[in-house]
N, C-alpha and C positions, 0 to 999 in steps of 0.2 A: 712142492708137489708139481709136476708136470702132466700137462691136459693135453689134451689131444687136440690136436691146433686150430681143426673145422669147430668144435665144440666152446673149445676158448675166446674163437671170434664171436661166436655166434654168442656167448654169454656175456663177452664184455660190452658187445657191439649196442646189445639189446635190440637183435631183431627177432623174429617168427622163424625159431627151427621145429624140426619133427621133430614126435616125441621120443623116439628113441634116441636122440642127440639129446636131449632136456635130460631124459631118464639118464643117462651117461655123467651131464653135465652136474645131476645133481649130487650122480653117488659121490662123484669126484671130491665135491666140495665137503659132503658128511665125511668120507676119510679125512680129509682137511683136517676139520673142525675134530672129530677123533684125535689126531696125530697131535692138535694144539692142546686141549685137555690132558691127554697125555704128558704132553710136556710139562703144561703149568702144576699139574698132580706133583711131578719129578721136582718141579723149584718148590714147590712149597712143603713139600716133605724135607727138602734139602734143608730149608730151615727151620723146620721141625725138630729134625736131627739136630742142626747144629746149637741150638737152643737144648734140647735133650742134653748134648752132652756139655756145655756149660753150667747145666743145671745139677747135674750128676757130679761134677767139680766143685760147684758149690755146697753140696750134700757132703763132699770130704772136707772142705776146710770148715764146712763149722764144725763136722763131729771133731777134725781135730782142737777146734777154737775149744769146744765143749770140756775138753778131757783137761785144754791146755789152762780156761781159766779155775778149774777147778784144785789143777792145780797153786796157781798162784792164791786161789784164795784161804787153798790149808797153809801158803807159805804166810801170807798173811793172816791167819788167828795166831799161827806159831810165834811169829816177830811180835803181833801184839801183845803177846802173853807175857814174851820176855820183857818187852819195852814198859808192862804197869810193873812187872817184877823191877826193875830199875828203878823205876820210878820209886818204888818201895825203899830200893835200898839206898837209893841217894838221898832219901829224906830222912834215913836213920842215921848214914855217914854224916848229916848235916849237922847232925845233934850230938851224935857222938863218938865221931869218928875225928881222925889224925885228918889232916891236910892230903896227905897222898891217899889215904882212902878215900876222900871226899873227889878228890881229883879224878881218881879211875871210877868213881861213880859215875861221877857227871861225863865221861867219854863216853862211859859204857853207854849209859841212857841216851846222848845224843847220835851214835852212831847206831841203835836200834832205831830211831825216830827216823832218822835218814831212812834207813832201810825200809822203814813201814812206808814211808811215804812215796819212794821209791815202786814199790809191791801196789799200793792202791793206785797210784798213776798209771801202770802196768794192767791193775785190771782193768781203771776206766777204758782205755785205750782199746781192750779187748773187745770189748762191751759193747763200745761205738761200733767197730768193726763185722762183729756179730750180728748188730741189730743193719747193719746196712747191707750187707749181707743177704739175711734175709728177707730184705726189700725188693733186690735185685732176684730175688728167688720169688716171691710173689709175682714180681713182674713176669719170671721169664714161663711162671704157670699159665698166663693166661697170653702168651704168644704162644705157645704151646695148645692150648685150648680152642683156641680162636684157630692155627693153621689148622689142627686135626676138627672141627667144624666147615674149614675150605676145602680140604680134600674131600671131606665127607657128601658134601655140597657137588665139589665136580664129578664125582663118582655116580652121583644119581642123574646130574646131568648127562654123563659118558654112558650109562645103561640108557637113559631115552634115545640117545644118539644111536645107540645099536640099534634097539627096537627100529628107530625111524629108518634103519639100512634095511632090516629086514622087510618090513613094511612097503619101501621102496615105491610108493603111489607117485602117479606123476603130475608137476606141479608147472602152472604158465612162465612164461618166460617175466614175467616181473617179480613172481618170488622167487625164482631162480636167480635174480639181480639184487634183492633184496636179503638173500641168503649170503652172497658174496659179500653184498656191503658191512654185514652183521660179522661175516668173519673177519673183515680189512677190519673194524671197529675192533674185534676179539682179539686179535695178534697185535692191533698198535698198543692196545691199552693194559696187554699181558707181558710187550718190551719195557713201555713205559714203570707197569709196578715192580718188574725185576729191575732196574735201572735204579728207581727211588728205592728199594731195600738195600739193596744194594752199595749205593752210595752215601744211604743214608741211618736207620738204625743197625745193620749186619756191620759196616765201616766202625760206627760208635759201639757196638757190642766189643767188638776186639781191642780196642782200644781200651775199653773198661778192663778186660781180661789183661791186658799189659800192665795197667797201672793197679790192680791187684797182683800182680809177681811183684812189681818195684816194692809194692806196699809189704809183700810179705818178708822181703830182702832186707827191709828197712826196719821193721819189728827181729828180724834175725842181729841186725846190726846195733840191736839195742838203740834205736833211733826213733822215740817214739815221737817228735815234732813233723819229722818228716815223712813218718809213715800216715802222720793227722792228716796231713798236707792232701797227700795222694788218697786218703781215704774222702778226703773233702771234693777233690777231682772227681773221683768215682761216681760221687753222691748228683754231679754237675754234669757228666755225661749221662747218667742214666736217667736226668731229667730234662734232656735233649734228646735222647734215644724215644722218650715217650712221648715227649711233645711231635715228633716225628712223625710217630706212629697213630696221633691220633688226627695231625692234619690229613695222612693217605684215608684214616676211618672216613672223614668229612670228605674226602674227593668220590670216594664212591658208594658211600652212602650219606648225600647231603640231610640237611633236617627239609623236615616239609614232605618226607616220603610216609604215604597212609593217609596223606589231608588231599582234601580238594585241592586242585589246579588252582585255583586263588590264594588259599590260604598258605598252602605250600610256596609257593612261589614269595610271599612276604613274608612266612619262615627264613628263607634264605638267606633274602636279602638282609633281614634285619643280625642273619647269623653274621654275614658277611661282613656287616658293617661296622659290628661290633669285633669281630678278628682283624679285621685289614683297616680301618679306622677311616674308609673313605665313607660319603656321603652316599647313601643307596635307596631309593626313592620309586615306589611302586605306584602306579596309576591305573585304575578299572573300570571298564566301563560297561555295563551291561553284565548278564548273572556269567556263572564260572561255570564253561563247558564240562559235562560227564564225560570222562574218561576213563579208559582202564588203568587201573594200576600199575602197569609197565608199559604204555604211552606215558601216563605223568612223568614216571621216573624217567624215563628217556628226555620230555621237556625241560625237564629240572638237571640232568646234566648239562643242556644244551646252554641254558640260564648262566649256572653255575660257572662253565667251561668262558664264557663271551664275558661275566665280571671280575672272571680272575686274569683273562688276560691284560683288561682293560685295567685292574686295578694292581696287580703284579708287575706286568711288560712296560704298561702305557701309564704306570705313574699319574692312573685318572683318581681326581678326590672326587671326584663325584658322580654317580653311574643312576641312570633313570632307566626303569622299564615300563612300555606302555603297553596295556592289553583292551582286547577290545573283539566282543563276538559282532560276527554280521551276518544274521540270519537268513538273509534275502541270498548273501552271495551262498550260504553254509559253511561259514569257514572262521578259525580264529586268527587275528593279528596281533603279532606282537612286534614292536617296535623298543632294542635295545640303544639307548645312546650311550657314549661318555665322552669326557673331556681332556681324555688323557693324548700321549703322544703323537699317535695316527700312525699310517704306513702306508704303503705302495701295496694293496691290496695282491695284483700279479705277481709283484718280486717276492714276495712272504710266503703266497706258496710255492713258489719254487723253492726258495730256501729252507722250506720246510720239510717238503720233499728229499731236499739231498741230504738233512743232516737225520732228518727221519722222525722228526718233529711235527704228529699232523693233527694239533688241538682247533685251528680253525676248518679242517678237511675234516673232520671228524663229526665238528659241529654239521657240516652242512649235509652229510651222509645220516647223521641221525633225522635229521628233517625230512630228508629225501625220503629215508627207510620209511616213514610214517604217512607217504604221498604228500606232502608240502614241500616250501619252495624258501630256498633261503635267498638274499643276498646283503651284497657287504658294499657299504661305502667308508674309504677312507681316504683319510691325505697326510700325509707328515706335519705334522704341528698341529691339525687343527681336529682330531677326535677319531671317532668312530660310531660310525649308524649302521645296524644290522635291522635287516625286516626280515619278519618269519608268516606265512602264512601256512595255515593245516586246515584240511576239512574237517568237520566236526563229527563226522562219520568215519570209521575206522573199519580199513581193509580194498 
């Protein structure tokens, strides 16, 4: 979207415009924020759909599995029937039959037994394939459930969003700053989750759908070792497709959200600790500020965001958080350290910048959004200290 260039200064600058420039500057940003909801509505219905119609594919190969073991299993009562009848009769040729009748007994009966055992390895095989199957169908109901809940979700945000066009009040030039930042925050972290779908369960979905053709090719080719193989594959991406999906659940909605500021935040960590296996260590001092519900959860990404980079990037085993109210100043401190890598705190965000990469810019814009104050100390080799200070008062 393109701004009108008096208007654009005067927003990114953060200085004192009229309010008819603010009024401008705002609607600008609610179409923004419109046009991205829009978008993200369009990805996630995108995989909506494409989940739909996986699912709809998988609805045809079990009705066919359905009709197909059914059949194999009338071919197996038929063999069995024949193979006790054998068995009958090679026990009567045994007693009183010639040599060559005893002989074509015993072919007859071992070449049904083949065959039946043949038919029951054929249904097992079905069977497996069936019930895994519809695993992958369980799953792909509640991607299914869960996108049609997101869109449902951004569609009542996109109706406030109108409302707030229509309504059009005019607002200082620090929510006007605070608006923008909440959109950069909206668009990096709407590139970022199409990127992880993308890359990561949508990639593994397909791939599952590949190695179900091979598998069915291979059930054609009477190959039922090989077709185990890839039914066993299946079974090993689609529980990598899920593990996936439930680390993005934990990136944006961590545990600790609906608890106090305290409690939540030693939610986290000890979630943290226990997934990433580093050492995570919380320190309190004095009671746990009242906060609103979407302050906290903004705190708790900012938490979250500083120990995964620390213990992802920076290869930290051990990650401390210290908090601490000071009534006199009105304000909470939090002090993040770890022990992991370090970096050139300037060169990072540049580079973070070009590749479009902005988990520590992100962090420091959620701080700012809330009127507090981040900063960052680092060095290569020797860790990282992040201090955060916020008023206890909101707005």
């Amino acid at each position: 979207m393109r701004y009108n260039s008096s208007v654009k200064r005067s927003c990114e600058g953060g200085s004192v415009v009229d309010k008819a420039g603010l009024e401008q500057c705002l609607q600008e940003v609610l179409v923004h924020v419109d046009e991205s909801l829009q978008y993200s509505i369009e990805k996630v219905s995108w995989v909506q759909e494409e989940s739909f119609s996986r699912y709809q594919a998988i609805l045809k190969t079990l009705d066919a599995l359905k009709h197909e073991i059914e059949d194999v299993i009338q071919s197996h009562s038929r063999i069995d029937r024949l193979w006790r009848q054998s068995r009958q009769r090679l026990l009567r040729e045994s007693r009183e039959g010639s040599q060559d009748s005893q002989r074509d007994a015993y072919d007859e009966a071992e070449q049904l037994m083949f065959q039946k055992g043949r038919v029951e390895e054929r249904e097992k095989m079905l069977s497996q394939r069936r019930n895994d199957l519809q695993r992958e169908q369980r799953h792909l109901e509640k991607i299914m459930q869960t996108s049609k809940e997101m869109v449902e979700k951004m569609q009542v945000a996109l109706e406030l969003i109108h409302a707030e066009k229509e309504r059009s009040a005019a607002h200082s030039s620090r929510d006007a700053e605070v608006i923008h930042s909440a959109l950069r925050l909206f668009e990096r972290e709407q590139a970022w989750l199409c990127r992880e779908l993308h890359d990561g369960p949508i990639q593994e979905m397909v791939a599952t759908m590949l190695m179900t053709e091979l598998a069915e090719k291979l059930f054609e080719k009477d190959n039922p070792r090989g077709a185990l193989k890839e039914v066993q594959g299946i079974r090993g991406a689609l529980e990598g497709c899920l593990g996936g999906l439930r680390s993005l659940l934990w990136r944006f909605r961590p545990g600790g959200v609906g608890e106090s500021l305290r409690e939540g935040l030693s939610l986290i960590m000890r979630q943290a600790e226990k997934r990433y296996g580093a050492l995570c260590s919380l320190h309190w001092e004095g009671p746990s500020p009242s906060f609103s519900a979407e302050r906290t959860a903004n705190l708790f990404r900012v938490v979250q965001e500083a120990m995964l980079n620390a213990v992802i990037k920076g290869k930290a085993r051990n990650f401390s958080l210290k908090g601490s109210v000071c009534e006199k100043d009105n304000r909470l401190n939090l002090t993040l350290e770890d022990d992991g890598t370090g970096f050139d705190v300037s060169l990072a965000k540049q580079k973070a910048r070009d590749r479009g990469s902005y988990g520590l810019i992100n962090m420091e814009e959620r701080v700012r959004i809330d009127g507090g104050s981040f900063f960052v100390e680092s060095v290569p080799g020797k860790g990282t200290r992040i201090e955060i200070m916020l008023p206890l008062q909101e707005g």
